[in-house]
DSSP file (Angstrom, degrees, kcal/mol; ACC not computed):
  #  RESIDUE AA STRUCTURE BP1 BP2  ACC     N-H-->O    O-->H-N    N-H-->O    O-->H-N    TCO  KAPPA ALPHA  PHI   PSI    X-CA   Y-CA   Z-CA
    1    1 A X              0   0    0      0, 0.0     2,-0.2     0, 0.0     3,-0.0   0.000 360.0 360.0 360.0 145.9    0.5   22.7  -22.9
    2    2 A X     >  -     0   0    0      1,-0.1     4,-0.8     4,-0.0     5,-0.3  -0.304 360.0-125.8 -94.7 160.3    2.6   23.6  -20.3
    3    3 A X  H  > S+     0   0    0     -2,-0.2     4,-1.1     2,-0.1    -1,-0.1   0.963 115.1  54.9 -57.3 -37.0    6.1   21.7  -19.4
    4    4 A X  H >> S+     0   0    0      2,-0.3     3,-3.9     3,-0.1     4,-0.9   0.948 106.1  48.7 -62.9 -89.6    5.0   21.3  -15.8
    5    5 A X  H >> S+     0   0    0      1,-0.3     3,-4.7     2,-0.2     4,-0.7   0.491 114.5  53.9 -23.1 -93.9    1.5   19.3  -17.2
    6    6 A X  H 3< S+     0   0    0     -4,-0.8    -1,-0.3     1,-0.3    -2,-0.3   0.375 112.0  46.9 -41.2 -22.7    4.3   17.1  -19.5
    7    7 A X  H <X S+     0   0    0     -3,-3.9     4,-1.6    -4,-1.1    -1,-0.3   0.753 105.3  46.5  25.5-114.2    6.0   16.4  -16.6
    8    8 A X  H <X S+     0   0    0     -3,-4.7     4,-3.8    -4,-0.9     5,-0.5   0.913 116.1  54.9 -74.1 -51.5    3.8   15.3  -14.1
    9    9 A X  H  < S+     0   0    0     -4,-0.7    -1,-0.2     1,-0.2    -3,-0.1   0.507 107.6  45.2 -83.7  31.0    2.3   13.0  -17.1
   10   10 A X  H >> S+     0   0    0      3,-0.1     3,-3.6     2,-0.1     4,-1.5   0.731 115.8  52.4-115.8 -68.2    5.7   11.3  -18.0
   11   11 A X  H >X S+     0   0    0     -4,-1.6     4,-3.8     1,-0.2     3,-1.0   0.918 112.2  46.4 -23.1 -73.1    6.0   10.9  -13.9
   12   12 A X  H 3< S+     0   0    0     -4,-3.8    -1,-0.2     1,-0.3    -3,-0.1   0.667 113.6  43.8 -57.2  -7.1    2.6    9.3  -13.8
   13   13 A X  H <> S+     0   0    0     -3,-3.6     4,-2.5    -5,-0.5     3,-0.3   0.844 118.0  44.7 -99.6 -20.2    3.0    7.0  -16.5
   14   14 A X  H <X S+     0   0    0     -4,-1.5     4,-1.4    -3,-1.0    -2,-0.2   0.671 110.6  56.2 -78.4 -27.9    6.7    6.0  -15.2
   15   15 A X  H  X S+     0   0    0     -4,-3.8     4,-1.3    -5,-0.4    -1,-0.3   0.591 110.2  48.9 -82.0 -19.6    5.2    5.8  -11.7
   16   16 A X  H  > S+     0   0    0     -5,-0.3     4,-2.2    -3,-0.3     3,-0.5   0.954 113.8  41.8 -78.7 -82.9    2.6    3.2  -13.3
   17   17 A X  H  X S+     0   0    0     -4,-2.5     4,-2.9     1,-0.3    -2,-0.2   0.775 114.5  48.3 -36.1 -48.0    4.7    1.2  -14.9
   18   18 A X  H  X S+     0   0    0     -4,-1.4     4,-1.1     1,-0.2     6,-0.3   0.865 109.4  54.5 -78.9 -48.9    7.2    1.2  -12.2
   19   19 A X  H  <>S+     0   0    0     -4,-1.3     5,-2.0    -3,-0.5     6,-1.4   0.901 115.1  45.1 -53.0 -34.3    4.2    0.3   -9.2
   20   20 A X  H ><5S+     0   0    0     -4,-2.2     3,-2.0     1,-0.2    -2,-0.2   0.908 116.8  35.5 -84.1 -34.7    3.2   -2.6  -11.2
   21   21 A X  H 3<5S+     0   0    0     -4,-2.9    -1,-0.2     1,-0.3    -2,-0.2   0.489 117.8  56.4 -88.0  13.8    6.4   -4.4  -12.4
   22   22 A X  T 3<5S-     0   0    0     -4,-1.1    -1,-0.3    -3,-0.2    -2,-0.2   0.135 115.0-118.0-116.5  10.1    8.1   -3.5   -8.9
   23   23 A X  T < 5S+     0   0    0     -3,-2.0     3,-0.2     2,-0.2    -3,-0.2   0.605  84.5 110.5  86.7 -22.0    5.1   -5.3   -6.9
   24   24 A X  S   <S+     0   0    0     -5,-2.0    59,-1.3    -6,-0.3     2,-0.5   0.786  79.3  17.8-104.2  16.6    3.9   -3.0   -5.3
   25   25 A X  B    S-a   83   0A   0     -6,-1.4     5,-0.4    57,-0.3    -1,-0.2  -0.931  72.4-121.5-138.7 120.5    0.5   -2.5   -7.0
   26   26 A X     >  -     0   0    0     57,-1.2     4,-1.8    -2,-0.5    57,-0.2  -0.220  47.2 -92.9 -53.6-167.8   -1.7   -5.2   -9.5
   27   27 A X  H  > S+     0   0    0      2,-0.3     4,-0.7     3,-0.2    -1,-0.1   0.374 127.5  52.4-101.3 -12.6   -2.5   -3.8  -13.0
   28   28 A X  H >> S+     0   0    0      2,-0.2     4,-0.9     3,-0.1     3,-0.6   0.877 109.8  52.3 -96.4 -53.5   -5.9   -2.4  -12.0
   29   29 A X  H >> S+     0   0    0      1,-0.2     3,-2.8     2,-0.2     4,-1.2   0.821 105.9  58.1 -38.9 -53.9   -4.2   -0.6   -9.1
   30   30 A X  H 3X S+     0   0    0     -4,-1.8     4,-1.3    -5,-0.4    -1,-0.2   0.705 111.7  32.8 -20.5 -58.9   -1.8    0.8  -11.3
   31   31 A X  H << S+     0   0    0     -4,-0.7     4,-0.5    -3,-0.6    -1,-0.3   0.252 110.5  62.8 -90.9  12.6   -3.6    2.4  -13.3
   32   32 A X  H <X S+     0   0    0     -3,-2.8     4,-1.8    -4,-0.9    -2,-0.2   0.355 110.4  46.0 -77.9 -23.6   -6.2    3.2  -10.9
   33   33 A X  H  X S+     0   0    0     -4,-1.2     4,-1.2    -5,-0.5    -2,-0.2   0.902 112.9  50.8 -85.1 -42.1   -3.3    5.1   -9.3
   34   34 A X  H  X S+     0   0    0     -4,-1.3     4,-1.0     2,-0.2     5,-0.4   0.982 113.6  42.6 -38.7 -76.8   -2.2    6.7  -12.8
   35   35 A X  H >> S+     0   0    0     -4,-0.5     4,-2.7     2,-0.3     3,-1.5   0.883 116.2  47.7 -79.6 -52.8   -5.7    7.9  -13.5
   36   36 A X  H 3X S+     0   0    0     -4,-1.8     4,-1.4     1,-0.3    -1,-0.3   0.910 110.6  60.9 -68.4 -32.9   -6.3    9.4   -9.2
   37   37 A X  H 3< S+     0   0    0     -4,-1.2     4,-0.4    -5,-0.2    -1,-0.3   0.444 105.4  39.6 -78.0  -4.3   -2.8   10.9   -9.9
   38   38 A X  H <X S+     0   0    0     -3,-1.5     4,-5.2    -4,-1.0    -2,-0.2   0.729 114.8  57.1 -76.9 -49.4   -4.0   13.2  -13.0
   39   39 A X  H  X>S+     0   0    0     -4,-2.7     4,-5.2    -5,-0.4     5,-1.2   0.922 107.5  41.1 -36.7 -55.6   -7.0   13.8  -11.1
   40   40 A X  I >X>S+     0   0    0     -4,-1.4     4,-3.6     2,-0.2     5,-1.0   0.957 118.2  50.5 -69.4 -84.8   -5.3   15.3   -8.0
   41   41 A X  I 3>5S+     0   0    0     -4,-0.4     4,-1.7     1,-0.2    -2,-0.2   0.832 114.8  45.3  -8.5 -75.1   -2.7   17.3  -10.3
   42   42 A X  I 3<5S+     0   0    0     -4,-5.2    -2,-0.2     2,-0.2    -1,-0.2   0.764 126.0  23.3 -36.0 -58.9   -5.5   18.6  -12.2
   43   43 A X  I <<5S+     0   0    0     -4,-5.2    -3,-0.2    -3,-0.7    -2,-0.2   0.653 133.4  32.4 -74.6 -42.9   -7.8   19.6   -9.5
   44   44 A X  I  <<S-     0   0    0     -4,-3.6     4,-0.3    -5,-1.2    -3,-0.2   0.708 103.3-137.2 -97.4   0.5   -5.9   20.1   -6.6
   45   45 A X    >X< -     0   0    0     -4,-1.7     4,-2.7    -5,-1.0     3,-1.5  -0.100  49.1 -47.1  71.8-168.7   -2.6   21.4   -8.7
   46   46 A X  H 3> S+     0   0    0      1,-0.2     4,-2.3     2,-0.2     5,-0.2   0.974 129.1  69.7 -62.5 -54.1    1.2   20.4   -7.9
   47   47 A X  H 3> S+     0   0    0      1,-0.2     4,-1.5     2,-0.2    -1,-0.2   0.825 106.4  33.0   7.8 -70.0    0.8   21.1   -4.2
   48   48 A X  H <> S+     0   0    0     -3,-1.5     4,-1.9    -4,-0.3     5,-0.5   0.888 117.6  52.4-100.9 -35.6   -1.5   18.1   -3.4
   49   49 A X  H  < S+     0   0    0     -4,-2.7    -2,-0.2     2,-0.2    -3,-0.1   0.729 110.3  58.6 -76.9  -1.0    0.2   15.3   -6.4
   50   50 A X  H >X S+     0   0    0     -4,-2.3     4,-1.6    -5,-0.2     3,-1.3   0.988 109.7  37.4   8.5-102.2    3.4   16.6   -4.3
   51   51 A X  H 3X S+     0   0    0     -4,-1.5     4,-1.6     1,-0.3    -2,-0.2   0.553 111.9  55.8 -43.1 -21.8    1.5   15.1   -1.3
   52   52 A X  H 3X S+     0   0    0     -4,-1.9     4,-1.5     2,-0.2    -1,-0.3   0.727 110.1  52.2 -84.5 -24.0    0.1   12.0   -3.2
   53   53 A X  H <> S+     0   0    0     -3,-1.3     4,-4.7    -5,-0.5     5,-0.4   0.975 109.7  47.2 -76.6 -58.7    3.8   11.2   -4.0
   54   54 A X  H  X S+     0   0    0     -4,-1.6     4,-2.5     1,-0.2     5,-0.4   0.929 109.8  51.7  -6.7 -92.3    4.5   11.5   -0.9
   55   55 A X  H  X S+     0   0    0     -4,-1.6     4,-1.4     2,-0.2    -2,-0.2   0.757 112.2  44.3 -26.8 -49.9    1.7    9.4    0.4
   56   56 A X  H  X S+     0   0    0     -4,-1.5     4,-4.2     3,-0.2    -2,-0.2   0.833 111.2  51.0-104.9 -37.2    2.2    6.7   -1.6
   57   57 A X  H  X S+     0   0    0     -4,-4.7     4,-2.3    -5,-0.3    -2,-0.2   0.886 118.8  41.7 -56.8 -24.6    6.3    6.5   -1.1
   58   58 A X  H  X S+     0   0    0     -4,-2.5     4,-2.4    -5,-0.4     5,-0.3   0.932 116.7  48.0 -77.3 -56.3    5.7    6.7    2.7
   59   59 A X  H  X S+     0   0    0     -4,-1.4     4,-4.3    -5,-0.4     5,-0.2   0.987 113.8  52.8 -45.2 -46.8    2.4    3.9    2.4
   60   60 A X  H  X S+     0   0    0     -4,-4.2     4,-1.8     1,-0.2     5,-0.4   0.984 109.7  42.7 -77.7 -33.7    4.9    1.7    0.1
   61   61 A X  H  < S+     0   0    0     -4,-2.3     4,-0.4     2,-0.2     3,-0.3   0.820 112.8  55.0-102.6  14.5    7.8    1.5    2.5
   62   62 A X  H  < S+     0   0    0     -4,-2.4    -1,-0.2     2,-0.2    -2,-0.2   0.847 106.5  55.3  32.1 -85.5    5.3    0.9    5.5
   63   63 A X  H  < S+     0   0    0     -4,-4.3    -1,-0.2    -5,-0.3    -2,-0.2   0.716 112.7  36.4 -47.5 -37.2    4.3   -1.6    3.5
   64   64 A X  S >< S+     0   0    0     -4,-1.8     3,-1.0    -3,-0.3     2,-0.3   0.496  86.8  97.5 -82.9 -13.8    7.8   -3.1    3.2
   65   65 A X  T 3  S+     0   0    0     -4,-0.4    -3,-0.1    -5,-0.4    -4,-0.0  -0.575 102.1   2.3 -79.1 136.5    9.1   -2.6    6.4
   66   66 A X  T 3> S+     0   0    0     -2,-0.3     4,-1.2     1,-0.1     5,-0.3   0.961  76.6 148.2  72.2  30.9    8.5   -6.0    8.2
   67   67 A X  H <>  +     0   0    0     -3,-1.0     4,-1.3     2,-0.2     3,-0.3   0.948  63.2  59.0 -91.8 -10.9    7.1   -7.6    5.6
   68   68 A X  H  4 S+     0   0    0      1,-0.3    -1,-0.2    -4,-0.2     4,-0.1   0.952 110.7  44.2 -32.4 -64.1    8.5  -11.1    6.7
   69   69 A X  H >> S+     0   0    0      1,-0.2     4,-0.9     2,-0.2     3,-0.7   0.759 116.6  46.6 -79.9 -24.6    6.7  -10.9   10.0
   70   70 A X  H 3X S+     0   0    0     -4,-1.2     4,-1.8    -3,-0.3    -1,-0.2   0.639 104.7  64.4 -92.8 -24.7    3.2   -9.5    8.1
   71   71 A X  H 3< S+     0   0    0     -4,-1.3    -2,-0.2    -5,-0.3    -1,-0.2   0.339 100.5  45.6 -79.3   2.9    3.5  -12.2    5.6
   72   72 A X  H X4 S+     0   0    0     -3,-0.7     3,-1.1    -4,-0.1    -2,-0.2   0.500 114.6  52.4-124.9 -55.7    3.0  -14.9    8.2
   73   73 A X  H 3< S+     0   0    0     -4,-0.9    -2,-0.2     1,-0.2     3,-0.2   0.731 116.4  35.9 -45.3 -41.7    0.1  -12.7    9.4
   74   74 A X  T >< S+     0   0    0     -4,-1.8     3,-1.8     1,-0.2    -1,-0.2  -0.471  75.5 150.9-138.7  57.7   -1.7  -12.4    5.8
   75   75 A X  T <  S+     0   0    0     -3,-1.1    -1,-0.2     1,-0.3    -2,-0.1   0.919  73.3  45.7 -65.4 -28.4   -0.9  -16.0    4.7
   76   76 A X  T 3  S+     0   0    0     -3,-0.2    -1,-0.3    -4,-0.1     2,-0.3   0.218  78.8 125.1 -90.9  22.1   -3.7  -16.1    2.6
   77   77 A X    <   -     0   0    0     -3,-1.8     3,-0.4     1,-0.2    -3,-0.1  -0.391  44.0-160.6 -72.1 134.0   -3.4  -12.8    1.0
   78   78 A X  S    S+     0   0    0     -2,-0.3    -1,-0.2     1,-0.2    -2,-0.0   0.530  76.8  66.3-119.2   9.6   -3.5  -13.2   -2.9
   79   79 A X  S >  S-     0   0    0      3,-0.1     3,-4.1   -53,-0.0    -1,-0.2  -0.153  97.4-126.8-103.5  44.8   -2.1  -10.5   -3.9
   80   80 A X  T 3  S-     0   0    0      1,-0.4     3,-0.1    -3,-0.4    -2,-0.1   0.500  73.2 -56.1  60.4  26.8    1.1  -10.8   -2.7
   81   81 A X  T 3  S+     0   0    0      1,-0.3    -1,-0.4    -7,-0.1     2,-0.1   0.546  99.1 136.8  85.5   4.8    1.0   -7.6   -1.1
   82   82 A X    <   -     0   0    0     -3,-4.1     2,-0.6   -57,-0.1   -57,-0.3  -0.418  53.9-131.3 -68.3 158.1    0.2   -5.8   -4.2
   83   83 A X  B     -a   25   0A   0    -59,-1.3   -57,-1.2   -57,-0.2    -1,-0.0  -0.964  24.8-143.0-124.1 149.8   -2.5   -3.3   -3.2
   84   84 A X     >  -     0   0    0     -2,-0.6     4,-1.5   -59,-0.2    -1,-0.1   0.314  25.6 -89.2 -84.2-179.8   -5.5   -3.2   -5.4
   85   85 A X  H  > S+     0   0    0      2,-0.2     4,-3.1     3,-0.1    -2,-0.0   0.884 116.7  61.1 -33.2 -63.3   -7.8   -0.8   -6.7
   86   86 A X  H  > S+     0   0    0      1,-0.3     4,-2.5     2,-0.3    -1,-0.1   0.853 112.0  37.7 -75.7 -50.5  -10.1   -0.9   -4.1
   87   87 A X  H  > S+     0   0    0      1,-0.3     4,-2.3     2,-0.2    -1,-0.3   0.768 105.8  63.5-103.0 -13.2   -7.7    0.2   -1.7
   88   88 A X  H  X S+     0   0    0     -4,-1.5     4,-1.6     2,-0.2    -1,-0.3   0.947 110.6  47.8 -26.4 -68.2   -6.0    2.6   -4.1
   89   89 A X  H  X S+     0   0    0     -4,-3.1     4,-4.6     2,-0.2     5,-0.3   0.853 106.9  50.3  -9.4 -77.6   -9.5    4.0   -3.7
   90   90 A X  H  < S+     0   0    0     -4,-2.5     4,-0.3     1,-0.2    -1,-0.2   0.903 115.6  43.5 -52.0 -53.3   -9.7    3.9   -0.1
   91   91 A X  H  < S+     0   0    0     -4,-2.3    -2,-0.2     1,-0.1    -1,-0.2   0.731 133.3  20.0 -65.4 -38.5   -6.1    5.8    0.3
   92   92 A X  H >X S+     0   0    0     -4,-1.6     4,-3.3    -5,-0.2     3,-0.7   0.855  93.9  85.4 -99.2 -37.2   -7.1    8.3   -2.5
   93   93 A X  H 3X S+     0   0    0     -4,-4.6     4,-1.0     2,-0.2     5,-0.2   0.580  80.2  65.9 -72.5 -35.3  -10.5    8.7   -3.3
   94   94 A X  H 3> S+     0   0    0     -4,-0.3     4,-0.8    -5,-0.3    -1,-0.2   0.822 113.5  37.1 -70.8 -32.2  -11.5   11.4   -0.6
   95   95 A X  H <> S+     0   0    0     -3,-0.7     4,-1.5     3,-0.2     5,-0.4   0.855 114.9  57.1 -96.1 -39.1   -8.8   14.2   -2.7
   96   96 A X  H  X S+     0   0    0     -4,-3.3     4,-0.5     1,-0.2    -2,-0.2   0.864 107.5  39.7 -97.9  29.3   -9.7   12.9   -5.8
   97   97 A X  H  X S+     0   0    0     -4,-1.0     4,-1.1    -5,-0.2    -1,-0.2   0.707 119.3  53.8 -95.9 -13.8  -13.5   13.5   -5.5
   98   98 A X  H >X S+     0   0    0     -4,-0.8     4,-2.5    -5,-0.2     3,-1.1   0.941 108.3  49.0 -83.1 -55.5  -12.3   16.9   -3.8
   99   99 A X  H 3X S+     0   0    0     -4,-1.5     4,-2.3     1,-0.3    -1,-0.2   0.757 110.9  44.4 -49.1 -18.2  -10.1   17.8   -6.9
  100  100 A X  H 3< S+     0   0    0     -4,-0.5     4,-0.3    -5,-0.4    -1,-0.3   0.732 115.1  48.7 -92.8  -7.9  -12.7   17.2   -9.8
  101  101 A X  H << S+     0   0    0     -4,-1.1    -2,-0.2    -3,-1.1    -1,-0.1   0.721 125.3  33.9 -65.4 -23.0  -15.2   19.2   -7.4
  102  102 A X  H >< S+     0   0    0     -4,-2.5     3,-2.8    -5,-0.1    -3,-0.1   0.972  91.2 100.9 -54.1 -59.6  -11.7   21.7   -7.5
  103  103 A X  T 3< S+     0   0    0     -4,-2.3    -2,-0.1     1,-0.3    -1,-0.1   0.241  95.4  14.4 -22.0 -60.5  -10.9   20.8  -11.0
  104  104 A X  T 3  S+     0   0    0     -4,-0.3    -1,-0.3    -3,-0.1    -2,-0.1   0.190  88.3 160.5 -83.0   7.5  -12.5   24.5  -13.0
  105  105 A X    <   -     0   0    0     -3,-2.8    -3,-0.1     1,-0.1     4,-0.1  -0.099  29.9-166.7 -56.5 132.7  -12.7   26.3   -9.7
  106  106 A X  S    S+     0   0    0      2,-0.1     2,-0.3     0, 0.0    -1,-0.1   0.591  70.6  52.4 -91.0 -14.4  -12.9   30.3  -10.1
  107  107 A X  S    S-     0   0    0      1,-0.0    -2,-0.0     0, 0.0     0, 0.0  -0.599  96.1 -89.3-114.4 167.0  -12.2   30.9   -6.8
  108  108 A X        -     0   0    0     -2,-0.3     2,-0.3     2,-0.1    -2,-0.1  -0.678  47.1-163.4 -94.5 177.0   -9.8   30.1   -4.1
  109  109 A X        -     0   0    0     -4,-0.1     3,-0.5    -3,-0.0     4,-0.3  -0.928  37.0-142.1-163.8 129.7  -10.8   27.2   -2.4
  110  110 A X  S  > S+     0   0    0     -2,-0.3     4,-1.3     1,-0.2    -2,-0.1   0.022  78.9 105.3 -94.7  31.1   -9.9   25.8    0.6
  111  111 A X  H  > S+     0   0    0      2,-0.2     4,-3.5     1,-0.1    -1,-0.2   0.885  75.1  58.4 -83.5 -36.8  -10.1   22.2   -1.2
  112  112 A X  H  > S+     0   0    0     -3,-0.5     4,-1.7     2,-0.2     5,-0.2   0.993 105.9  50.2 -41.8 -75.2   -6.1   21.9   -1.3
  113  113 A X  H  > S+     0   0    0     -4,-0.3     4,-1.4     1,-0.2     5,-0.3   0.823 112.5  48.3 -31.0 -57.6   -6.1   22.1    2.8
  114  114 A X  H >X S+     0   0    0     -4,-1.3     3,-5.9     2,-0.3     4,-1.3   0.960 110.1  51.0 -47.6 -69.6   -8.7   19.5    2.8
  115  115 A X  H >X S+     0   0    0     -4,-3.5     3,-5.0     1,-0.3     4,-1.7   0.790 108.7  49.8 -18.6 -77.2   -6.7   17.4    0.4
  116  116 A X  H 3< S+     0   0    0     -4,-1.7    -1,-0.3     1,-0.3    -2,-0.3   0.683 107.1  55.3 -41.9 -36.6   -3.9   17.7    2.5
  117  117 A X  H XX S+     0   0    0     -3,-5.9     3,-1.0    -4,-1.4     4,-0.7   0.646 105.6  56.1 -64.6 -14.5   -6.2   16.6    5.7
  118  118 A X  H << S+     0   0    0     -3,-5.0     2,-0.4    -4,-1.3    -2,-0.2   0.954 112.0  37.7 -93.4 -35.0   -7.1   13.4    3.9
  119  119 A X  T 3< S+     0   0    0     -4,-1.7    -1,-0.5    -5,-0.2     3,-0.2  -0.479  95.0  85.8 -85.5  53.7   -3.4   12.3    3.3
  120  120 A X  T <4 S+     0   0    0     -3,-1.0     2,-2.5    -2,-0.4    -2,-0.2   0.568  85.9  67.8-105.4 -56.2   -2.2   13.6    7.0
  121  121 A X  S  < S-     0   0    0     -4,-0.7     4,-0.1    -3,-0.1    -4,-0.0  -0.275  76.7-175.3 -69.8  76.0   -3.5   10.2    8.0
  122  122 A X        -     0   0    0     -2,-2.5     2,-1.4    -3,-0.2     3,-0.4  -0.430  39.8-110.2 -89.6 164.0   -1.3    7.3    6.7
  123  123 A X  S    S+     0   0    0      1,-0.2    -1,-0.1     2,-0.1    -2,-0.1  -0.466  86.6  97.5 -97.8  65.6   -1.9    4.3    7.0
  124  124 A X    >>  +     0   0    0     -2,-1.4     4,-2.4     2,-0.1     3,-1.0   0.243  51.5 105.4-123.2  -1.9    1.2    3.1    9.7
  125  125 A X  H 3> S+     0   0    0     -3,-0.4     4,-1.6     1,-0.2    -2,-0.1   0.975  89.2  38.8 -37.5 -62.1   -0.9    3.2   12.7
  126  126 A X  H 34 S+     0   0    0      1,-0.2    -1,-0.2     2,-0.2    -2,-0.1   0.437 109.2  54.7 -88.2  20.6   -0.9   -0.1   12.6
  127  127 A X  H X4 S+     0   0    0     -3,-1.0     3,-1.4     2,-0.1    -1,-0.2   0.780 108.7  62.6 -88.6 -57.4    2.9   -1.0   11.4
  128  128 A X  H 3< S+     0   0    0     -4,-2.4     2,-0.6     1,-0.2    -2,-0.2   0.894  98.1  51.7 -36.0-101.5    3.6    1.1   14.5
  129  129 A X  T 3<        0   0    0     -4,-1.6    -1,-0.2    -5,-0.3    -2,-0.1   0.309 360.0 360.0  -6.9 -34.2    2.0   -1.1   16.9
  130  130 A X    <         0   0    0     -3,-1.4    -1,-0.3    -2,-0.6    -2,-0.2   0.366 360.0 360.0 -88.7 360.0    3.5   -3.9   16.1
C-alpha cells in the first residue's frame, strides 16, 4: 500500500474525529464524511479529496461566520448547527457517485473535471446575502 493511500486514511480518520468533537458534524455525518472522503480519493484520486478538503474547510467557516445572527434565524434547529448526513450527502454525493463510477477506470476520464464542477458551487450564496 502506498504512503500517500496511509496518509489520506490517517487524514480521514483524524478529520472524523475532529468534525464530530469540534461541532461541526453529528456522528452519522462524520462518518458519512469519512466514508464519501475514501470514496472521492479512491475514485477521483488526490486531485478531487484536495478539493473535498477544500469544500468542506470553506463550507465550515461559512458556516461559522455569523453564526450569532443565523442562530436567531434557525432557533429551532436541533442539531446545533452540526450538519447531518443528509446534507453531507447533498454537498457530496454528486463526486462520490462520479468517483465509484471513476473508481477502476482504464481510461482517462473527464470524471475529475466533473468532480471539480460539483464542488465549484459552495454553498455561501446565501451567507453572502445577508
Amino acid at each position: 500500500m502506498p504512503i500517500t493511500d496511509i496518509i489520506i486514511y490517517v487524514i480521514l480518520l483524524l478529520a472524523g474525529v475532529w468534525s464530530y468533537t469540534s461541532g461541526k458534524l453529528t456522528l452519522a455525518g462524520s462518518i458519512t464524511g469519512a466514508i464519501t472522503g475514501f470514496i472521492i480519493f479512491k475514485g477521483g484520486g488526490l486531485a478531487c479529496f484536495i478539493m473535498l478538503t477544500f469544500f468542506f474547510t470553506i463550507g465550515s467557516a461559512a458556516t461559522k461566520w455569523q453564526r450569532d445572527k443565523k442562530a436567531l434565524m434557525n432557533a429551532t434547529d436541533t442539531q446545533k448547527g452540526r450538519r447531518t448526513a443528509a446534507q453531507v450527502i447533498a454537498n457530496s454525493g454528486v463526486a462520490a457517485i462520479l468517483s465509484l463510477l471513476n473508481w477502476n477506470a482504464t481510461h482517462v476520464s473527464i470524471a475529475p473535471f466533473i468532480i471539480a464542477g460539483s464542488f465549484a458551487e459552495l454553498p455561501l450564496t446565501p451567507y453572502l446575502l445577508n
